[in-house]
Structure formats: structure tokens, C-alpha cells
N, C-alpha and C positions, 0 to 999 in steps of 0.2 A: 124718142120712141123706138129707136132701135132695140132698146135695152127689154123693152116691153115682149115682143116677138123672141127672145133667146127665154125671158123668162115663163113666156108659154110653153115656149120646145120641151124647156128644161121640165116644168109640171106633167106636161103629157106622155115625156121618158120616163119618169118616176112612176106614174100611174101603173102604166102600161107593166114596166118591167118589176113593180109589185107585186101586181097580178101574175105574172107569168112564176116569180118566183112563189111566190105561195102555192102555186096550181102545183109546181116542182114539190117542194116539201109535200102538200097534202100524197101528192102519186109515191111518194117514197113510204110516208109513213104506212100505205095504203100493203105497200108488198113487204113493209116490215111486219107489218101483225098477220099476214098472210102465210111468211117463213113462219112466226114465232106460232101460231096455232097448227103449223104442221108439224114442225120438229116438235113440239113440248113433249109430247110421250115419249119419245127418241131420250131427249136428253134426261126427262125424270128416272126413266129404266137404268141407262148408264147409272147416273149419279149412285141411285140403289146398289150397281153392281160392283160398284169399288167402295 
């Protein structure tokens, strides 16, 4: 039975640190289309000017 108790720990770390990583990605993805719909006019103009 021992073994039973590490392999709950072990499921409830995975869960947990899923989530937390997902919630990380979603918040990144979140400030990258945030940059990318700020700059696009920026960098479309440059690209035109060379």
C-alpha cells in the first residue's frame, strides 16, 4: 500500500503542474498577439521602406 500513496502524490503533481503550465503558455500566447497587433503597422511600413 505504500506504493498506492506515492502514486496519488505523483497524479495530483501532474494535474496540478499541467494546469499551471498551460495557464503559463495561454498568458504568454496572450502578450504575444498583444506585441504582434501593436507592432504590425511598424514593421509592415519599415519592410515597404527598404
Amino acid at each position: 500500500m505504500p506504493f498506492l500513496g506515492s502514486a496519488i502524490a505523483a497524479g495530483i503533481s501532474y494535474g496540478a503542474m499541467r494546469m499551471l503550465g498551460n495557464a503559463h503558455i495561454d498568458d504568454c500566447c496572450q502578450v504575444l498577439i498583444q506585441l504582434q497587433s501593436s507592432t504590425t503597422f511598424e514593421h509592415e511600413t519599415t519592410a515597404r521602406d527598404i
